[in-house]
N, C-alpha and C positions, 0 to 999 in steps of 0.2 A: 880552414880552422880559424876561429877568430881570436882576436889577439886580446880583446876587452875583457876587463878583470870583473871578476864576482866579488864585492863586497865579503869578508871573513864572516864565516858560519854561514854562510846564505847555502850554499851546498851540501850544508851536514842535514839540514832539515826532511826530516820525510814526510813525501806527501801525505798531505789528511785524506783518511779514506771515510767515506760519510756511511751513514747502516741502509742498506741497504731496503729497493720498496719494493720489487719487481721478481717475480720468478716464472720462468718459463713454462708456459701450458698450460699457467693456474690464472682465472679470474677473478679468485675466492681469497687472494691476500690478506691477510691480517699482519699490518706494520707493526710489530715494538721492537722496534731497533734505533728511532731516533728520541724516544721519550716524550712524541707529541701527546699533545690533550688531543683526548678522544671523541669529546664534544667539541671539537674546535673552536673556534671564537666567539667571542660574544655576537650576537646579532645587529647590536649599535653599532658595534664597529665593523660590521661587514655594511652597513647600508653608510658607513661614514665612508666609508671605502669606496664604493657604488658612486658617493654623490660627487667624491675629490674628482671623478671624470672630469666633469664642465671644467673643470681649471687646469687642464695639462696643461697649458699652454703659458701658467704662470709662473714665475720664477719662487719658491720657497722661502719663506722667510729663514735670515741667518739667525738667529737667537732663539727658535724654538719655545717663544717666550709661551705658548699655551699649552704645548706640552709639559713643561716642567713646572706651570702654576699647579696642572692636574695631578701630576706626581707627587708634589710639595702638600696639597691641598687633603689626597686619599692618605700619605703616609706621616703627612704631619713634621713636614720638612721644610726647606729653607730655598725657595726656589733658586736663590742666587749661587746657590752649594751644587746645584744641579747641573751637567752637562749631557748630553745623548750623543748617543753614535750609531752606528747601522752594527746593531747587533751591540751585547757587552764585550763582545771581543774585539771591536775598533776601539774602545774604551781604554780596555787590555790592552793596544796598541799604544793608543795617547800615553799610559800611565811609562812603558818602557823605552820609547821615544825618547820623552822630556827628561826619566832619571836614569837612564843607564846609557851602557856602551860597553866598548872595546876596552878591558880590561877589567870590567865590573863582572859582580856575582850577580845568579835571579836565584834565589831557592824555592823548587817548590818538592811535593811529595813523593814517596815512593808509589803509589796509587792515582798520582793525582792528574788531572785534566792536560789530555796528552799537547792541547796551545802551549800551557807554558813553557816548555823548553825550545817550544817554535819561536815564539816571541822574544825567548830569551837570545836566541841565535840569530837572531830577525837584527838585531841592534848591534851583535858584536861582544853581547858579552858570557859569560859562561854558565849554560843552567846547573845547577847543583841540587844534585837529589838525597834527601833526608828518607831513613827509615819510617816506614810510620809500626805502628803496635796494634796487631790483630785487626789491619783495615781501617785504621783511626789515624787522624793527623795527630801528631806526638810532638806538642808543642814546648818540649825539653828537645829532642832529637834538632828540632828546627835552631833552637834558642843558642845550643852548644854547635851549630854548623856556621853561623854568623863569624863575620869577619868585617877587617876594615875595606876588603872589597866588596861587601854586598850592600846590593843599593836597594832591590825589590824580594821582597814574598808573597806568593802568592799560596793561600788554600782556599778551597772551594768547600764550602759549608751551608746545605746538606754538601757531601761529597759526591764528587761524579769519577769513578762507576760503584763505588762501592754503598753508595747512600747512608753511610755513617755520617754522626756531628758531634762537633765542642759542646759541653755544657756552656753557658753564661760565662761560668769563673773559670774556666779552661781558656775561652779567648782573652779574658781580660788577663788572664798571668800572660796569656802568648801575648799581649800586645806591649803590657807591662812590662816586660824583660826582654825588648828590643830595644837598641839603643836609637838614638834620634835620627843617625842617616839613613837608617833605613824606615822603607816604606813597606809596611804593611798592608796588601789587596786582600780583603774578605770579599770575595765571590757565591755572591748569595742567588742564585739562580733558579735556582729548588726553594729559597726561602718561605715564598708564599704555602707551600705545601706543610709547614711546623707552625699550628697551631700558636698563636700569641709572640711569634718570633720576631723581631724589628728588624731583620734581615742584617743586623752589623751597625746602626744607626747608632745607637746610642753609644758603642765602641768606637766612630766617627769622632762623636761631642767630645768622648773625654780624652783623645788621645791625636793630636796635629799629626802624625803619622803614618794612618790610616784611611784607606781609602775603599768604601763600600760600592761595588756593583752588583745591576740588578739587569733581567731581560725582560721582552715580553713573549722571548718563544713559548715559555712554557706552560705555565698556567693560564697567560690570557690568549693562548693559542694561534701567536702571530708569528712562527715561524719563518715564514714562507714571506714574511715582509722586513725579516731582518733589524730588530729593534730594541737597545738597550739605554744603559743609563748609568750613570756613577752619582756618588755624593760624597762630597768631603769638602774639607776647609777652601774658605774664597780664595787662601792663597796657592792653594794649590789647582783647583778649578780655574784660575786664571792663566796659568800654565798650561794645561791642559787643551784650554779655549785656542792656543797662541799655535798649536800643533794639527788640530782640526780643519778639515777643507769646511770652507761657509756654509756651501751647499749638500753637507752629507745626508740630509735627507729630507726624502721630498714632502711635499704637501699631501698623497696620499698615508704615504708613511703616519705622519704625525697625527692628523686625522683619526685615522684606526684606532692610533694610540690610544688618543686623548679619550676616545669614547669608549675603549677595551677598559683603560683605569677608571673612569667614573663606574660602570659596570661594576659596582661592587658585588652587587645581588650576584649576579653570574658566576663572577670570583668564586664568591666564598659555594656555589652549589657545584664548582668543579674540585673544590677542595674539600669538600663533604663525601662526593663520591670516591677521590681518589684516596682517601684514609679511610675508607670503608673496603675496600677493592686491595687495595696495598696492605691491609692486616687478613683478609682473606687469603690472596698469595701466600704469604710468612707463612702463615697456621699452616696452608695447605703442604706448603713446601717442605716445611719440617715436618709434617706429618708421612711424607711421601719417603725422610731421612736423605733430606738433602739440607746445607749447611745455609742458611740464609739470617744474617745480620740482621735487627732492627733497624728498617730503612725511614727518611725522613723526609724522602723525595718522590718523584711520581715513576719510580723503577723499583725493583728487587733485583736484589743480587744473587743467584743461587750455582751453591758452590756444591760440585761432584767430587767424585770418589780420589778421577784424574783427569788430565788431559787429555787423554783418548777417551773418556766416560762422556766427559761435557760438548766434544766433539761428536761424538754418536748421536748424543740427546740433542744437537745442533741440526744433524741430517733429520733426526727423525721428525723435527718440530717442520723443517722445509716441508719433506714429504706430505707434510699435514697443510701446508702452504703460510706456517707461519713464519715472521722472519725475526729474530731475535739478535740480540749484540755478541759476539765474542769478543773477550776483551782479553786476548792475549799480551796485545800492545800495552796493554797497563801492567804487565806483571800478574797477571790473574790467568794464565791458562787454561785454569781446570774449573774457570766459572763462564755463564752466560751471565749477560744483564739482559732483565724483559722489561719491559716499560707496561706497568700497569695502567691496563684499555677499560674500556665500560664491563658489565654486565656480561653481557655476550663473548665479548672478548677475554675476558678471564676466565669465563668454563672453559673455552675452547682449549688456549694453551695449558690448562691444570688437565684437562681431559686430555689432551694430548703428551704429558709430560710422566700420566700416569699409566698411559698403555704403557708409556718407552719404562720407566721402571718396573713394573712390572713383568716384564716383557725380557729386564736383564735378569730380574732374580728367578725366573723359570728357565735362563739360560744353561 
């Protein structure tokens, strides 16, 4: 038995279970369980990907400086404000690292993005979870949960798993009625999917508190190469900088990057399909009378009768060989989240979601 001590909270955390791609006996999978794009990546950035071969053998540049010109350049940003990390969730890392610990608060939601209480426990200090109001961050709930020990909040907006979001004047009152030690994270990861949205940038400018992250898992369909991004004040991004390994990512990483964000064309025709495809679902869903929120992400949420209803319609969908989210671990029992696929991939699961109701009301 060994005598070495675990850092506090390091042992409260449970493991992250990922959604699942694989089922037994079936060739015919259809993944929405991790909310990948369904056209996967841009093709520039698959052939930038291809070309980063010739140079494994080269050390990465530390400063990322052409990744974050790219970034700065398509959103109209500050490149020096920029930092990357292998994924937004080392980002998430960075930000709990530098401002919290052992005796500090993190607040995040009753629904909300099951990292943060990992993160929060990851450092030592205590996650705190705020009510939210019918699957919505309740940025009163948050405001009146603050104390002199909270140092971080985090909401995720769109929200992950409910795909709810803040109005414009919803975040600025939440950001507005923070006091200055603490830090506000707007986790915009869904962003690119709301129309005209600046992902939190402009609640960046006006408020030294706040700190906006963003990925490329999702829209520009780089998953599977781990790739994110923050923006916020130099003095905080230099902070930030000082908690970062040099070499967190490589030269194919950033590569991909650079040529997935100059892609804008691509961008915007997997964000055309997936608000054409994600208002299909809703209609269908609530036509079938099942509860499903206005979503602003590239998922729906659809909520059953009960927990055993949503679990039934969870077997049935496998049976059909598709694989979808339960999201018990969020306090949603009695909902699936599906991550809205192409064309093909949406008949399938509505035509499979419609045998199974159908199927309970001749029961």
């Amino acid at each position: 038995m060994t005598e070495i001590t675990v850092q506090p909270g390091i042992m409260d955390i449970a493991l992250y279970v990922s959604g699942e791609s694989k089922l037994a006996g079936r060739e015919d999978v259809l993944k929405l369980s991790s909310n990948e794009n369904p056209l996967g990546c841009s093709p520039r950035a698959a052939e930038a990907f291809r070309a980063s071969s010739a140079e494994l053998h080269r050390y990465p540049g530390t400063d990322h400086a052409g990744l974050r010109a790219a970034i700065a350049e398509v959103h109209g940003l500050e490149a020096e404000r920029i930092i990357c990390g292998v994924g937004s969730d080392e980002v998430l890392q960075f930000i709990v690292q530098a401002y919290a610990g052992p005796g500090d608060e993190i607040i995040s939601t009753e629904h909300g993005f099951s990292m943060y209480p990992i993160l929060a426990r990851m450092v030592g200090a205590s996650p705190v979870i705020v009510p939210e109001a019918e699957r919505r961050v309740d940025p009163q709930a948050i405001q009146a949960a603050v104390t002199e020990r909270t140092r971080v909040v985090f909401i995720a907006n769109p929200a992950n798993p409910t795909g709810t979001m803040l109005t414009e004047d919803e975040l600025e009152s939440l950001a507005a009625g923070l006091p200055a030690h603490v830090l506000l994270v707007h986790d915009g990861a869904y962003a690119e999917f709301v129309e005209g949205f600046d992902g939190g940038a402009g609640l960046v400018r006006r408020h030294p508190n706040v700190v906006m992250t963003r990925t490329f898992s999702k829209i520009h369909g780089l998953g599977g190469l781990r790739i994110g991004w923050g923006y916020a004040s130099r003095e905080i991004i230099d902070v930030l900088n000082r908690v970062r390994q040099p070499f967190n990512l490589s030269n194919a990483q950033m590569a991909a990057a650079e040529a997935a964000i100059r892609d804008t064309a691509f961008t915007r025709t997997c964000a055309e399909l997936n608000a054409r495809m994600r208002a299909r679902m809703r209609d269908s869903l609530r036509q079938m009378g099942l509860g499903c929120d206005e979503s602003f992400a590239n998922f729906v949420l659809a909520r059953f009768e009960s927990a055993e209803m949503a679990g039934a319609a969870d077997a049935a969908l496998r049976e059909d060989g598709i694989l979808v989210r339960r999201v018990t671990g969020y306090g949603l029992p009695e909902a699936l989240r599906i991550t809205v696929g192409d064309e093909a991939g949406v008949t399938r699961v509505l035509e499979s979601l419609r045998r199974f109701m159908d199927a309970r009301r001749g029961a």
